[in-house]
C-alpha positions in Angstrom: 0.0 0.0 0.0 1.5 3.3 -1.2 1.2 6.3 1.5 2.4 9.8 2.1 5.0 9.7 4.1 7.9 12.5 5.1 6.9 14.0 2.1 7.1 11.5 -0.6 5.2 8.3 -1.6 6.6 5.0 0.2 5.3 1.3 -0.3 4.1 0.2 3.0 3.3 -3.6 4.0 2.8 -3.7 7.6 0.8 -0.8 10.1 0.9 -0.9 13.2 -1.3 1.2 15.5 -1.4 2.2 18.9 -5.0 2.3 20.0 -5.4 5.6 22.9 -5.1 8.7 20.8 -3.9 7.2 17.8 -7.4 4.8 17.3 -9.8 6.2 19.7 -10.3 9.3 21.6 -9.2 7.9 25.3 -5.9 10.2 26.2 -8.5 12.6 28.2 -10.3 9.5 30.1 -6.8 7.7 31.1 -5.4 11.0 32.5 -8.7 11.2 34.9 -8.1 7.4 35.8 -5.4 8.0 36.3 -5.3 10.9 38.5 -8.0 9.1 40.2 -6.1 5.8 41.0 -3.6 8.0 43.4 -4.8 6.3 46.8 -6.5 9.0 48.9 -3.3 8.6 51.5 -0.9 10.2 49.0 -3.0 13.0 47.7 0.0 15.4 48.1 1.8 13.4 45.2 -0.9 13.4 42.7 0.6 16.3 40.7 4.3 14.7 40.7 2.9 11.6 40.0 0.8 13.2 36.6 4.3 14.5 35.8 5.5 11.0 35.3 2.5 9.8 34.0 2.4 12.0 31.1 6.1 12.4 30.5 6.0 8.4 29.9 2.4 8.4 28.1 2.3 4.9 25.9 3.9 2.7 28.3 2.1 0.2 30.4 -0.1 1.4 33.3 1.7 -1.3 35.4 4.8 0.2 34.2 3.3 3.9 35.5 1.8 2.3 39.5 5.3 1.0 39.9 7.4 3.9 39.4 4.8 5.5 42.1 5.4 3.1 44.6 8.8 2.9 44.1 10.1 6.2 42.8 7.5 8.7 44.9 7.3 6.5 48.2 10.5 4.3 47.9 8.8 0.8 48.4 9.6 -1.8 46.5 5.7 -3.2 46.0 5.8 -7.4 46.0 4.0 -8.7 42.9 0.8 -9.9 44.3 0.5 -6.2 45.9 1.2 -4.5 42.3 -1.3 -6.7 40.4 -4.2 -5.5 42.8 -3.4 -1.8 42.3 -3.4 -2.5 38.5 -6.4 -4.0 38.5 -7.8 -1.0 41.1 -7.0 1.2 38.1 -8.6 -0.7 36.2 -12.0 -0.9 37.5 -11.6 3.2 37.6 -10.2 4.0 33.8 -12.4 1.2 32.0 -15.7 3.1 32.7 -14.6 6.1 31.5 -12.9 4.7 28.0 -16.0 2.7 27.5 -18.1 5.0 25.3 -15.1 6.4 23.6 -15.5 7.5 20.0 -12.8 6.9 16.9 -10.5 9.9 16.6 -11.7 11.9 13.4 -10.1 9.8 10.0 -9.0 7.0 12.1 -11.7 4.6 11.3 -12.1 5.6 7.7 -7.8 5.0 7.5 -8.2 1.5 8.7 -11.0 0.5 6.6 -8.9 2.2 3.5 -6.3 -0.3 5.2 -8.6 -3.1 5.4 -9.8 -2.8 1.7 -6.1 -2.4 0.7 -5.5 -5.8 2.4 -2.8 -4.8 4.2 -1.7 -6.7 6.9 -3.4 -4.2 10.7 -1.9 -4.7 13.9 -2.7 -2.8 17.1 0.1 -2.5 19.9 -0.8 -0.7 23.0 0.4 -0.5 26.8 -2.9 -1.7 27.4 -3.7 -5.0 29.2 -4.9 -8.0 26.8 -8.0 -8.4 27.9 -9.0 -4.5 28.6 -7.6 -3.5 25.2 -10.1 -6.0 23.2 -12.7 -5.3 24.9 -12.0 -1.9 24.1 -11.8 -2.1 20.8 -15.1 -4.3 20.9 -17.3 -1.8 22.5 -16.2 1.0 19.6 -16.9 -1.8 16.8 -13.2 -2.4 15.8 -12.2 -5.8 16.1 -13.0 -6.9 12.7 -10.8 -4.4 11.1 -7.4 -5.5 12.9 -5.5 -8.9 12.0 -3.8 -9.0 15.2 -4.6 -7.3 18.7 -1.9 -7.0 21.3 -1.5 -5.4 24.8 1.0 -5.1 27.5 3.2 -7.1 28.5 5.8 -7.0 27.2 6.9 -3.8 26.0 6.0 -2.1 22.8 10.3 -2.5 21.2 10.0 -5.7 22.1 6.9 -6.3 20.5 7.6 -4.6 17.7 10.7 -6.6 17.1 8.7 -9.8 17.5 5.8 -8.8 14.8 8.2 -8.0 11.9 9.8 -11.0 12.4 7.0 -13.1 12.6 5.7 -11.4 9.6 9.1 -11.1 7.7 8.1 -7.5 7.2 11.5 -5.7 6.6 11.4 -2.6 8.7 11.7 0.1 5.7 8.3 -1.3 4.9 7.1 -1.2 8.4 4.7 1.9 9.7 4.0 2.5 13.0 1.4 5.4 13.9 1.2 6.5 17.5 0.6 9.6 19.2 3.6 9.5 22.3 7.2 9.0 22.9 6.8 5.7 23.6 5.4 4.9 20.3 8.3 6.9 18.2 11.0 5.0 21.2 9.4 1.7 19.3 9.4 2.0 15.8 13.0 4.1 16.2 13.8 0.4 17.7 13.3 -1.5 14.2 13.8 1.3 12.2 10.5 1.5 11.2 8.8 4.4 9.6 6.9 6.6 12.2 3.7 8.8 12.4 3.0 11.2 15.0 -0.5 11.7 15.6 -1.0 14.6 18.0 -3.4 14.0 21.6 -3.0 14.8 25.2 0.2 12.9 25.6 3.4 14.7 25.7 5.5 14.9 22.1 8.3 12.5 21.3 11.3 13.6 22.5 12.9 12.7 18.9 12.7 14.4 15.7 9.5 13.8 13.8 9.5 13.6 9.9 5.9 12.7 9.8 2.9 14.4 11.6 -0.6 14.5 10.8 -3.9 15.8 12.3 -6.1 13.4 10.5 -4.4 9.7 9.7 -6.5 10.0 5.9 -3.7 12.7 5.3 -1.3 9.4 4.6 -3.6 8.1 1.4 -2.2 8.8 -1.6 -5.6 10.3 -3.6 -6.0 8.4 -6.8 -7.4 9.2 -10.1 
């Protein structure tokens, strides 16, 4: 499939997409669960704790509860302890992304995607489970090949689904909206597109941004 990339055509074989911000419109609701989930004993860390949270947007929300506990209160948090505060997030940010809506192009992109029969992945920091039901309740499970959440990291993901796909990286897109999106495609050398939303900017330099994802079609005659 041909797109518009960095300001020229490039044959593409393989997207990948992150799903909050990129997919559907969820950046907003995750910052409230998130701002909700601080326990009501460490109120006064809340605002340090948002820091990190949206300074490291895209990575796993287990990922984000463990640096709290270990980087804001200096515990080291057992596993069994970890997976309840996880899951107390959870049951407070799932609610709020369940009625969210498709960001504006992004559902029209994918099913240009879909008709092009090019091979649609999702990779997100999201849980399994959570993530397909997410994707379930805005309609969009049909139009993905493959849906995968956290763990393990997005790089190491990525690495995994171009070679189980023997998709060489220069024909490789990933489209995410935060620096741990760009930190993963810059990780196979894949081509990247930014796709602006509440989460902070890549700290990298961007070749390819867009405010609607149809801006990547290449219009045909």
């Amino acid at each position: 499939m041909d797109l518009k990339l960095a300001g020229s055509v490039h044959s593409i074989d393989l997207i990948v997409f992150d799903c909050d911000g990129v997919l559907l419109d969820t950046v907003a609701a995750k910052i409230e669960a998130f701002r909700r989930w601080v326990p009501a004993a460490h109120v006064e860390l809340r605002e340090a704790f948002m820091a990190i949270v949206m300074a490291g947007f895209g990575q796993s929300r287990t990922f984000h509860i463990e640096r709290f506990y270990r980087e804001l209160l200096h515990q080291q948090p057992d596993q069994v302890f970890l997976d309840a505060e996880v899951a107390r997030f959870t049951d407070i940010c799932e609610p709020l992304c369940a009625s969210a809506s498709w960001r504006v192009g992004s559902r029209e992109f994918v099913q240009a995607c879909h008709t092009a029969e090019i091979p649609r992945y999702v990779l997100s920091g999201v849980p399994q489970a959570p993530l397909e039901e997410l994707l379930a309740s805005a309609g969009g499970t049909d139009l993905f090949d493959v849906i995968i959440g956290s763990p393990p990291g997005k790089p190491e993901s990525m690495a995994r689904i171009l070679a189980e796909t023997d998709t060489p990286a220069h024909r490789t897109l990933f489209i995410g909206d935060a620096n741990a999106d760009h930190v993963a495609a810059l990780h196979v050398g894949a081509h990247f597109v930014y796709f602006p939303s509440e989460a902070q900017r890549p700290e990298a330099e961007i070749v390819t941004e867009v405010s609607d994802l149809r801006q990547l079609l290449v219009e045909t005659e």
